[in-house]
N, C-alpha and C positions, 0 to 999 in steps of 0.2 A: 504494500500500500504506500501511496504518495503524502510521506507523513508533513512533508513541506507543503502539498495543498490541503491538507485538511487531517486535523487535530480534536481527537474525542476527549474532552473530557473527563467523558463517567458519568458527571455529576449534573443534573441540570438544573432550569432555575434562570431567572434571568440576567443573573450576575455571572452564571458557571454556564455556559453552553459549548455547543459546538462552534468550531470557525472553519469557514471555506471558502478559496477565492469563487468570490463571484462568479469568473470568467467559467471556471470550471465546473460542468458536473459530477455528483458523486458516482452516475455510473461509467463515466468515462475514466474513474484513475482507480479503481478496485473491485477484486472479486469477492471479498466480504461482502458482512452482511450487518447494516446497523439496524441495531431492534432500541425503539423509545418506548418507555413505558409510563403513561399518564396516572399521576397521581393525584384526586381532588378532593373537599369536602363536599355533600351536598345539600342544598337547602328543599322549602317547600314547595317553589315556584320549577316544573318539569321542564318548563319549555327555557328556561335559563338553565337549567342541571344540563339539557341535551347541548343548546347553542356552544358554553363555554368550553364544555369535552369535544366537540367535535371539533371547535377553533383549535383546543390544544392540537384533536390531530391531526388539522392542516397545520399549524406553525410545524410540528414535529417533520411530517412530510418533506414544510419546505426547509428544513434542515438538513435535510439528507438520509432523514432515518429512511429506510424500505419495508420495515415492519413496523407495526404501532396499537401497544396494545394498551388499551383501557379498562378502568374497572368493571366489576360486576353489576350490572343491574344500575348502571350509570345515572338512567332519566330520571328518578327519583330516591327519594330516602329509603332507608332498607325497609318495606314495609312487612316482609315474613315476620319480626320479633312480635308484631301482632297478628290475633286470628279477626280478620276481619272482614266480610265478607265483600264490602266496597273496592275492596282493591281489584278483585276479578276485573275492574272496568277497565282497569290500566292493561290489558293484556291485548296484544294484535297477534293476526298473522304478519309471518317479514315480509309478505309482499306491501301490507299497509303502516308497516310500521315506519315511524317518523326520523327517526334514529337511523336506522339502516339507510333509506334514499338519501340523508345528510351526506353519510360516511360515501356514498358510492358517489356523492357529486365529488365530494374533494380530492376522489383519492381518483377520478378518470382521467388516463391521460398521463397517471405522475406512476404507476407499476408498484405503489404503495401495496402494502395487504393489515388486512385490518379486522382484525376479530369481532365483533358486534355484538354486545351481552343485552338480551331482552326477554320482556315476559313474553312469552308467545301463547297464543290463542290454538288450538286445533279440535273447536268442541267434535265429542264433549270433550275435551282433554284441555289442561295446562299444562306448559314447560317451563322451565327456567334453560333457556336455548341460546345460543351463539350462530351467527351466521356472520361466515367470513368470507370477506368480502378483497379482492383482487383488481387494482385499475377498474374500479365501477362496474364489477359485476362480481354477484353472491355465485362463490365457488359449491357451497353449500351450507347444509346446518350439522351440528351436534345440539343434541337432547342431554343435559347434565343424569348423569345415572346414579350418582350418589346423594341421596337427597336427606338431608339433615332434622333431626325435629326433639328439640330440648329446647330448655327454656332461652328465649332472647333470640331462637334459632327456627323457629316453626314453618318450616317451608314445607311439611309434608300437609299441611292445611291448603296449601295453591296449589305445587309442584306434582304432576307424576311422574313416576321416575322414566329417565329416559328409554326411549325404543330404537334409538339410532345406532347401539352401540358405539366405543370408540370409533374414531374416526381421524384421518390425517389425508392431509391436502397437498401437490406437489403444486408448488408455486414457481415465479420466477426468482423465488430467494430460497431454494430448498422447501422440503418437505415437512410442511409445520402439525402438528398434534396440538389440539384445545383440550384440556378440561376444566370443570368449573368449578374453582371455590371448594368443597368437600373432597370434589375429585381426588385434592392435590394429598388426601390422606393416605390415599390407598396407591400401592405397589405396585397392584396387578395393572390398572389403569397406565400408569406409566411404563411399563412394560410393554403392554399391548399396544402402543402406539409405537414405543421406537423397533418392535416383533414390525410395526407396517413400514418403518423405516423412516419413519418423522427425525427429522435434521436438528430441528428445533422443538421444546415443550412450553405452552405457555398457559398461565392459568390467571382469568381475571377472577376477583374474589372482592367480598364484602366480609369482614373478618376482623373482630375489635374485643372487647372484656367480655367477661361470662359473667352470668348473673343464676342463681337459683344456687343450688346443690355445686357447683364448680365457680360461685362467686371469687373473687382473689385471686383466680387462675389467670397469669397472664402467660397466654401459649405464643408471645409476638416468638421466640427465640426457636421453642419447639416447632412452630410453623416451620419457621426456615429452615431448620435442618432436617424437618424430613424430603422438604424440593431440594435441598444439597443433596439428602441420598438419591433420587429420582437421578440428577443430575450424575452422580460419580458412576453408581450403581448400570445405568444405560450409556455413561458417556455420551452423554447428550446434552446441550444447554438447555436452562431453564428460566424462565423469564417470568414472573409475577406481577401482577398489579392489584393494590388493595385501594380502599376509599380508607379519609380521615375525617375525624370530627365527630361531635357527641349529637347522636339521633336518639330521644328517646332514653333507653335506660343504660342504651351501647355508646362506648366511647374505640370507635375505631383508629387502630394502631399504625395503621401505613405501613412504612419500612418494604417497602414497594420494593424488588430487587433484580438483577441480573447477574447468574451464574455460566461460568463457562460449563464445559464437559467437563472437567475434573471438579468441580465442585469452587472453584477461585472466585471471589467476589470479584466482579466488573463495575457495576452500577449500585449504588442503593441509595433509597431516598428517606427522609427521616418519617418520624412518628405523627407527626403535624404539619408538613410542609403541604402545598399544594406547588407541585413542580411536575417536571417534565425530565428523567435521567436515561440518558445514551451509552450503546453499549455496542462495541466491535465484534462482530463474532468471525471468528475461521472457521469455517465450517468444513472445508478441505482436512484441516490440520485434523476436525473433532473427529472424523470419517476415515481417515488413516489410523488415528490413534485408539477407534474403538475397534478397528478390526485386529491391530497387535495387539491391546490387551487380552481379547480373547473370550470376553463377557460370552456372546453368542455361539462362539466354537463351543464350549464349554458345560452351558444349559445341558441341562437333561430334563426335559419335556415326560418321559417315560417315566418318571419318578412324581410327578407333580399334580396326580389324578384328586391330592386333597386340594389342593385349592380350587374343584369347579362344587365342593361342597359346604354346606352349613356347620358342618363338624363333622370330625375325623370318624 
């Protein structure tokens, strides 16, 4: 990479960003890959929650990033920590959804790719769904399949669990894997994507204090280290985005971040900032290096018949 025309950061923000001459494009001096990861608080008014995120991910865009992922459930506050049957209203399909036509207007034209977290509509059914989106057009969706419901957390009152199965998308920046939020707990999920050969893992999430019977838990550190094991474990990078700020009885922790293949912090953003963090990826180097280590030579599938059970 052409580190004389253009210089990553890490860290964003409007004091810490990216710089690049002008003259040049970022796809004219490298075959990386920069992944932006939006970090925001949200308020009550949706149609500002949508406008400001989707601004973030044209400025990110026009920075150079080629990936650009934003949080969970962006257009509004997290409304699952309540059961309340009003919120059904906020739910579309992505063909009507307002959010998704944003992100495909900004991103046509510029070969961006851009994950899109929304309620979706498919009566009788709801989702808690992502449609990702490539140069203004939906690649397609994932359905989140782990779907969460303890207190502060009740999305099994909206959400049914996903029917798309994992899923991962070849783009023109490598072959990306979404899951959502919960997803990011579980192994197998992250397995079974980079088993499809996903380049990169990215996971938008809504994720802040516990409250009930795990009040005092603050899981901001065990978050992250289990996307660092996703990460080392598949040699694969991992890329998160959380929301900030006190909704309700949750006070969201941020710490928004970007991992390489071995698990090395690139990006991360603090606990309360509302910012914008950049992150280099080789994905050449991740792709040589996962097939010496040997992860996938090595698997034994033939041995693993307890994991498609409830108990052994």
């Amino acid at each position: 990479m052409r580190k004389d025309k253009f210089l990553l950061q890490g860290r964003g923000g409007r004091g810490n960003r990216s710089y690049r001459d002008p003259a040049v494009t970022l796809w004219e001096m490298t075959d990386t890959v920069v992944v932006a990861v939006v970090q925001r608080a949200f308020g009550t008014d949706r149609d500002e929650n949508r406008e400001e995120t989707v601004a973030a991910v044209a400025a990110a865009v026009a920075e150079g990033a080629h990936i650009v992922l934003p949080s969970e459930l962006f257009e509004g506050r997290y409304f699952p920590q309540f059961e309340e049957q009003e919120y059904f209203s906020w739910a579309t399909s992505a063909e009507e959804n307002p959010a998704i036509a944003a992100i495909r207007q900004v991103t046509a034209g510029t070969g961006a790719v851009v994950p899109v977290s929304f309620f979706e509509s498919a009566p009788p059914a709801y989702f808690n769904s992502v449609a990702v989106v490539e140069d203004g057009a939906v690649l397609g969706l994932y359905r989140k399949a782990h779907i969460p419901d303890g207190p502060g957390y009740e999305e099994k009152f909206y959400f049914t669990p996903g029917d798309t199965g994992f899923k991962t998308w070849p783009t023109r920046h490598g072959r990306i894997g979404v899951g959502i939020c919960w997803d990011q707990w579980f192994p197998e999920a992250a397995r079974v994507m980079a088993l499809q050969g996903a380049d990169l893992l990215l996971y938008p999430t809504a994720i802040g204090s516990e409250v009930g019977s795990q009040a005092g838990n603050d899981t901001a550190d065990m978050w992250r280290r289990a996307m660092d094991g996703h990460a080392v474990c598949n040699h694969v990078p991992v890329a998160a985005a959380n929301r900030t700020g006190t909704e309700g009885e949750l006070t969201f922790y941020g710490s928004s971040f970007v991992v390489d293949h071995r698990g090395r912090p690139l990006a991360q953003a603090g606990r309360t900032a509302t910012e914008t963090i950049y992150a280099e990826l080789d994905l050449a180097r991740a792709t040589a290096d996962r097939a010496g280590w040997g992860i996938f030579r090595d698997r034994r599938p033939d041995l693993y018949g307890d994991l498609t059970r409830f108990h052994a």
